[in-house]
C-alpha positions as CSV (number, residue, x, y, z in Angstrom):
1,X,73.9,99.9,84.7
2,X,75.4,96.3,83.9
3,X,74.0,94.3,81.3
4,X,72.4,91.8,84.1
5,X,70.7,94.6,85.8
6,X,69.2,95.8,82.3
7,X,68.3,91.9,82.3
8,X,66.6,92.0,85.7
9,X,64.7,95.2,84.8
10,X,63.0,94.1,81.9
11,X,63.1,90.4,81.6
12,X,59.2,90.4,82.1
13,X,58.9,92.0,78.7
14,X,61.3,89.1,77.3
15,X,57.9,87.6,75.7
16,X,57.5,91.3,73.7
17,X,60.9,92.2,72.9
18,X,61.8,88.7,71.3
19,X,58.6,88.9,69.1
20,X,59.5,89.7,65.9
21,X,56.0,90.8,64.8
22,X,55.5,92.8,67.6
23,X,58.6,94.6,67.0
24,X,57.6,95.4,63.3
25,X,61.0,94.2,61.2
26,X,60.7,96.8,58.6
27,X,61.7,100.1,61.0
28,X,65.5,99.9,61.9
29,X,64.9,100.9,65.7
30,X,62.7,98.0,66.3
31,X,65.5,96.1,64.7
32,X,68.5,97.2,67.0
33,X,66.0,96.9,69.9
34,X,65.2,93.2,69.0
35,X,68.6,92.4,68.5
36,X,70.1,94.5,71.9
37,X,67.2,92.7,73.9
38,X,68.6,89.2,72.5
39,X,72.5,89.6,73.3
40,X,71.1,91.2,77.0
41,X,69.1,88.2,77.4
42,X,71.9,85.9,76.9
43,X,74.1,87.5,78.9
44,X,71.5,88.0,82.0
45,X,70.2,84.5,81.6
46,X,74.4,82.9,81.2
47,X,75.4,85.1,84.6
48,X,71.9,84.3,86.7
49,X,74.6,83.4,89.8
50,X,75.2,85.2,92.0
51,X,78.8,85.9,93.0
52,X,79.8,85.3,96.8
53,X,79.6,88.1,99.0
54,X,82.9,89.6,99.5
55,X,84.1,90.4,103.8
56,X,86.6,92.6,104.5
57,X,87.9,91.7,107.7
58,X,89.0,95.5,109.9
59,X,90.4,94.7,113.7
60,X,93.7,94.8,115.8
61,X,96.5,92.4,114.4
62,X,97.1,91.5,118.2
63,X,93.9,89.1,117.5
64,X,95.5,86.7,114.9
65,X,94.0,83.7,116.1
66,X,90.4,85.8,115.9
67,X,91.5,87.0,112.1
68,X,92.2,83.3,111.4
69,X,88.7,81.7,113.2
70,X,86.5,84.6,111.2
71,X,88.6,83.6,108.0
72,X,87.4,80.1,108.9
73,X,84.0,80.8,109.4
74,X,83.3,83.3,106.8
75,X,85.0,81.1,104.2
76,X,82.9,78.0,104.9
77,X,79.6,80.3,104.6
78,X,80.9,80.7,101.6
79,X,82.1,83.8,101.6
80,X,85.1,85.5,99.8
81,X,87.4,87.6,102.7
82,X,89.9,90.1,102.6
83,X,91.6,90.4,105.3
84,X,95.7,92.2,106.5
85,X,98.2,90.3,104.3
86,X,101.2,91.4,106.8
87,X,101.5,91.6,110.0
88,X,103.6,94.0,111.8
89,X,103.9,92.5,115.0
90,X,104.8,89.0,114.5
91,X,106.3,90.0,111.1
92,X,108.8,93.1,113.1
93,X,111.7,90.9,112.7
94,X,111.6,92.3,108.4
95,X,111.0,96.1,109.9
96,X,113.9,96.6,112.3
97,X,114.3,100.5,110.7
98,X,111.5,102.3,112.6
99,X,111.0,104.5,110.0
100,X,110.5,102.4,107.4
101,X,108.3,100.6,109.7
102,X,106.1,103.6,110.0
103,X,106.1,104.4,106.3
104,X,105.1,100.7,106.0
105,X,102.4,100.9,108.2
106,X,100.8,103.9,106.2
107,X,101.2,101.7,103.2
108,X,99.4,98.6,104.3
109,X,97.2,101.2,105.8
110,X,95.8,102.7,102.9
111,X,96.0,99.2,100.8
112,X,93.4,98.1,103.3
113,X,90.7,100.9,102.8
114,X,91.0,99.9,99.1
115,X,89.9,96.4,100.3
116,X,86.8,98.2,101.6
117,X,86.4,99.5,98.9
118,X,86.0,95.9,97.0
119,X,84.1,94.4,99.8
120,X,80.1,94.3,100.0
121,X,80.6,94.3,104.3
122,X,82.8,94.9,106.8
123,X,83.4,92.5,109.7
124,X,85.4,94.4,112.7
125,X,86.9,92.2,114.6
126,X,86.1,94.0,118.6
127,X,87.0,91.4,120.8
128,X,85.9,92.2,124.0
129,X,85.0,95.7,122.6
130,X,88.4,96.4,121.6
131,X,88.7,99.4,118.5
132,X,91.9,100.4,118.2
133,X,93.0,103.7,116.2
134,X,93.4,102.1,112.5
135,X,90.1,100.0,113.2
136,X,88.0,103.4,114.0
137,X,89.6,104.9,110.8
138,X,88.9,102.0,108.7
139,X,85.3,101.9,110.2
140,X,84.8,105.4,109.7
141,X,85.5,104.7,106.1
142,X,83.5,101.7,105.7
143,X,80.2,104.1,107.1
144,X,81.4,107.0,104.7
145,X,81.5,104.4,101.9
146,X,78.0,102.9,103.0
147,X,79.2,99.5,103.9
148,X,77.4,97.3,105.4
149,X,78.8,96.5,109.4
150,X,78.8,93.6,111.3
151,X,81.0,92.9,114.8
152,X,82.0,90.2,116.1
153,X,81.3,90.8,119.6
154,X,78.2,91.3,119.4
155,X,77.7,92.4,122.6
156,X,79.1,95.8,121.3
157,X,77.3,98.2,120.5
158,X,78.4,101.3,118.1
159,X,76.9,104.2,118.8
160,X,74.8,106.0,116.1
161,X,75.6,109.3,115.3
162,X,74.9,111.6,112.6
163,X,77.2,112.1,109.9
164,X,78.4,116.0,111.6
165,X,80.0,113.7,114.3
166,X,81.2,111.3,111.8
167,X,82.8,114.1,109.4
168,X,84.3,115.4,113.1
169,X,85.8,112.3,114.1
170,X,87.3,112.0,110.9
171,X,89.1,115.1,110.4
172,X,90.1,114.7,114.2
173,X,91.5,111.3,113.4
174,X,93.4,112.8,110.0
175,X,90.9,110.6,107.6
176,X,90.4,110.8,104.3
């Protein structure tokens, strides 16, 4: 538990725990406890904001322009996004080697579940539906990790399945 949720939790004793009679100055406990409530209460009261929720942006790099308008838009709802910091298809002038390419691929791959792992939601970017095979891993791992999901085509609608069929799409897809 962080100090500011110890500060939410029991900043409605703050009146009892920064009495010093209440707390009885002569027993050493009471003493620690005043003195652990005070530094808690600075801290909770000097980090009351909130931080920006964090958007990891999941979808086909064949939809820049879409990767660019959600940037946009979830920047100016002030928002902080992660989203693919290389592209491999308008960048496949630098990966001429195939293989290296590929190993590449499983690099940038894996660097992007550990920006779902930062993020507090997950906005797949489906247009017109569209979930390619990275996408369905990395939204397989977003539901494993209990992210919370949004799409932007709206109009899509996952299907809700129990976490068997999600464990069996995920060892059929080579997950981790």
């Amino acid at each position: 538990m962080t100090i500011q949720e110890v500060y939410e939790k029991f900043k409605h004793l703050d009146q009892s725990l920064s009495d010093k009679e209440w707390l009885k100055q002569g027993d050493i406990l009471d003493r620690i406890l005043y003195e652990l409530w005070q530094a808690i209460k600075e801290e909770g009261e000097n980090n009351s904001t909130e931080r920006p929720r964090i958007v990891c942006l999941c979808g086909s790099t064949r939809f820049g322009d879409v990767f660019r308008e959600a940037n946009l838009q979830e920047t100016c709802a002030g928002k902080i996004i992660l989203s693919v910091g290389c592209d491999l298809r308008s960048d496949n002038e630098l990966w001429s080697d195939e293989k290296i390419r590929q190993e590449f691929k499983v690099k940038l791959d894996e660097l992007h579940l550990r920006k779902i792992d930062l993020a507090d939601e997950v906005l797949v970017l489906n247009v017109g539906g569209y979930i390619g095979p990275s996408t369905k891993k990395e939204l397989l791992y977003a539901l494993k990790q209990k992210k919370q999901i949004r799409f932007w085509d709206n109009t899509f609608t996952p299907p809700k399945y129990d976490d068997v069929y999600w464990e069996g799409m995920e060892q059929l897809e080579g997950g981790k």
